[in-house]
Every structure is written in structure tokens, then in C-alpha cells.
N, C-alpha and C positions, 0 to 999 in steps of 0.2 A: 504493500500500500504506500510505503512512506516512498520507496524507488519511482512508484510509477506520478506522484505529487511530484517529488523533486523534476521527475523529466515532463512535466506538462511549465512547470516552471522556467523551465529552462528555454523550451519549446517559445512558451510567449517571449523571454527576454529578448529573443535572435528573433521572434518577428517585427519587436518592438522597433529594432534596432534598423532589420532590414528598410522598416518604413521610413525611418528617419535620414539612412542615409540616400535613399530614394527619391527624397522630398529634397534634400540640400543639391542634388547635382540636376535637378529637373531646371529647366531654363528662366530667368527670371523676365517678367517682360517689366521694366520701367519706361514707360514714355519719357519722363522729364530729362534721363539719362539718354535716352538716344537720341532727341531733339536738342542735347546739350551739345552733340557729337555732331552735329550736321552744320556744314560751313554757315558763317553769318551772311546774310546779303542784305543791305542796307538801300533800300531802295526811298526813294523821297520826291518829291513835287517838282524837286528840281533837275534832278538826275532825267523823270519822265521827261520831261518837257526838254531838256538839251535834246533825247534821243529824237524826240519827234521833229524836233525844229530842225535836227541836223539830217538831215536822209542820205548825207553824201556816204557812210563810213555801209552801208548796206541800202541796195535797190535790189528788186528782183534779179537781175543780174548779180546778184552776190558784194564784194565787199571789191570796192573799189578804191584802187592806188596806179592803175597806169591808163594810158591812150595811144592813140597813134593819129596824127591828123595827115591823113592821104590825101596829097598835091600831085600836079600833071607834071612833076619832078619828082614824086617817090614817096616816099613812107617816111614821118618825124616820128618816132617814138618819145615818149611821155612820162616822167613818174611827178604825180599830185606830191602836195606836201598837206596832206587832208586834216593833219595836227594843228598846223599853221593858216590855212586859209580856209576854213568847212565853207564858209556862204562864197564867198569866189568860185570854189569847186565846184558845190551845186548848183550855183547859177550855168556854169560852162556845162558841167556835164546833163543839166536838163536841156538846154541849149542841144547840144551836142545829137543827145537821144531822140530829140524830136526833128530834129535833119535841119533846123535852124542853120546850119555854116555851110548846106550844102550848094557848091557852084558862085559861094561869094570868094573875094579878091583877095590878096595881098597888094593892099593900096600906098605902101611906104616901103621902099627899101634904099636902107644907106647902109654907110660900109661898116657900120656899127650895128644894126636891129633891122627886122623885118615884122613888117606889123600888117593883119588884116585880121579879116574878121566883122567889118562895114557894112551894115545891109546896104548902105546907101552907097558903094564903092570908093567913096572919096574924104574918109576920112570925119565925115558929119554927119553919120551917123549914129544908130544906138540911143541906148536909156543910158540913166541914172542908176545906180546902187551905192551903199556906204563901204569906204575905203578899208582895207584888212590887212593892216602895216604888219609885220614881221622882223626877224632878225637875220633872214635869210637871206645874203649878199649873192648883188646883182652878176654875176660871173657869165662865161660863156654857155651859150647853151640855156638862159634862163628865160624861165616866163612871164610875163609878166600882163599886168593890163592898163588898158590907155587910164591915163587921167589927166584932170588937169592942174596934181601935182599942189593942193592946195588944204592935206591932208581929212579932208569933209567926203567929197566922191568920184565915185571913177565910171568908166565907159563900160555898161553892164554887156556889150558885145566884144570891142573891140582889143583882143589880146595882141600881144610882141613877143618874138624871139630875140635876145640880144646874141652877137654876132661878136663883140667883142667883153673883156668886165668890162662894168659898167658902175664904180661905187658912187657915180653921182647919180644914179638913182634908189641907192639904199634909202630906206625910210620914207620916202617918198610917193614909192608906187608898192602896189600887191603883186609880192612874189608869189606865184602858188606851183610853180614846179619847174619840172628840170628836163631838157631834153638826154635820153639818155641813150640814142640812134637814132643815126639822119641828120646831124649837125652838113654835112658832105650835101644833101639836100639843102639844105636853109640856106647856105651859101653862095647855089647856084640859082635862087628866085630872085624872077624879074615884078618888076610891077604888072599887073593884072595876070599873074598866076594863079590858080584856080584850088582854092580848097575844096574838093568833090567829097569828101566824108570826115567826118573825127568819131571813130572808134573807142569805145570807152568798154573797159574788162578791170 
């Protein structure tokens, strides 16, 4: 009698046990703990509102930083500087997408810049937008757009290539990129050369 009490005793202690350590290695679900673990993202009023205003850094075409503007002399290659200039950018590259530059001029070339972009061919053309100064020095190969240098607004059509540096027109005019193939091209444009497309990817 007393054997068979000791092992029913016994019996329970090792179930007791069994359960408990059952209970400890079973998974624990904490929400607050794994909601602790997951990156923060800070989003706010203002954050929205840059994305929306800014459309240049993503269009359906995906996320854009180069061009190419195709002349009846060849192919400019393009890199944006879309950190430095977003509303410049966007203005050109809606411009751009909507076939706006195509079959207008190159209405100025000297031995320093080549500049078109005129709906009106002659240089008196184009709107108004506000100026997008940078710290991006005017060098060979650089973008830029018309203005009239009076740091308020510039020629919402009218872009240039400069052809040689250019530091008198730091601070002055919106640099918004950089040709980066086809300089070989820009050199050999006449006046009334014909931009037939600008490609944007």
C-alpha cells in the first residue's frame, strides 16, 4: 500500500513538472515587445507634403536622375542634380515628357554656351518661375537656365549648355545638371539646330 502511494506521488510530481516546463519554452507573444523591434518611421505634415510637391525624385517612369536631349547632331547625355534643383527639374522634365522641346531651336551659340529651348525661337520666349540658386559651379558641360540674373526668376523654358567654366555665373543662374556624353555634340551646334526629343529615365 505505502509503495504503491509513494509511486502515484511520485507519478504526479514528474507530471507537475512536465507541465511547467512545457509552459516556460511555449512561445510568448508580446505585442509591445515586437512593435518595440520594428524600425521607427517618422512621418509628419511636412515630410507628406515635400513628397507631393516634389514629383521629380519618382514618376511613373520610376526614379529619375538622367536625360538625353536628341539634336540633328546626336545625342547630349544628362545627369539632374534633383538634390539641388527639384522644381527646375520638374519643370524641365514635365516639359520634357509632354514633347514640349520637340523641333524647337538652339537660338544662341557663342564660343562659351549654347542655349535653346525658345518656343518663340528667338530668344523671347517662355514663362516665369522662381530662381533655384545652388552651390554647384558653372564648369564645362553645365546646365543651366536662362535668366535675367536678378536672383527673383528665370526662363521657365529656356535652358544652356556652357561650353567653357563659367564662375561668372555661379550664384546667379540654376545649375540643375551636368552633361555627362555629347559635350563632342554641343560643340558642333549651329544656330537653328533642332532639338527633336529630350528623353528622361
Amino acid at each position: 500500500m505505502m509503495n504503491k502511494m509513494g509511486l502515484f506521488i511520485i507519478i504526479v510530481i514528474v507530471g507537475v513538472f512536465a507541465v511547467l516546463i512545457m509552459t516556460n519554452q511555449s512561445p510568448k507573444t508580446n505585442n509591445k515587445q515586437t512593435l518595440d523591434e520594428l524600425p521607427k518611421i517618422k512621418i509628419t505634415p511636412e515630410t507628406m507634403v515635400t513628397e507631393i510637391a516634389n514629383p521629380i525624385t519618382e514618376t511613373g517612369k520610376g526614379k529619375i536622375s538622367k536625360g538625353i536631349i536628341k539634336t540633328n547632331k546626336g545625342g547630349i547625355e544628362l545627369d539632374f542634380y534633383i538634390n539641388d534643383a527639384p522644381n527646375t527639374i520638374s519643370n524641365f522634365v514635365k516639359k520634357a515628357e509632354t514633347g514640349f522641346y520637340k523641333n524647337l531651336t538652339f537660338h544662341r551659340i557663342e564660343d562659351w554656351v549654347a542655349q535653346g529651348g525658345d518656343p518663340s525661337g528667338n530668344g523671347t520666349g517662355g514663362g516665369s518661375m522662381s530662381v533655384e540658386f545652388n552651390t554647384k559651379p558653372f564648369i564645362v558641360g553645365s546646365l543651366g537656365i536662362a535668366s535675367r540674373g536678378d536672383g527673383k526668376v528665370q526662363n521657365d523654358a529656356q535652358f544652356f549648355i556652357t561650353k567653357k567654366d563659367s564662375p561668372h555665373l555661379n550664384g546667379s543662374y540654376t545649375n540643375f545638371g551636368i552633361v555627362t556624353k555629347g559635350m563632342d555634340v554641343v560643340n558642333k551646334l549651329e544656330i537653328g539646330d533642332k532639338i527633336l526629343e529630350i528623353t528622361i529615365y
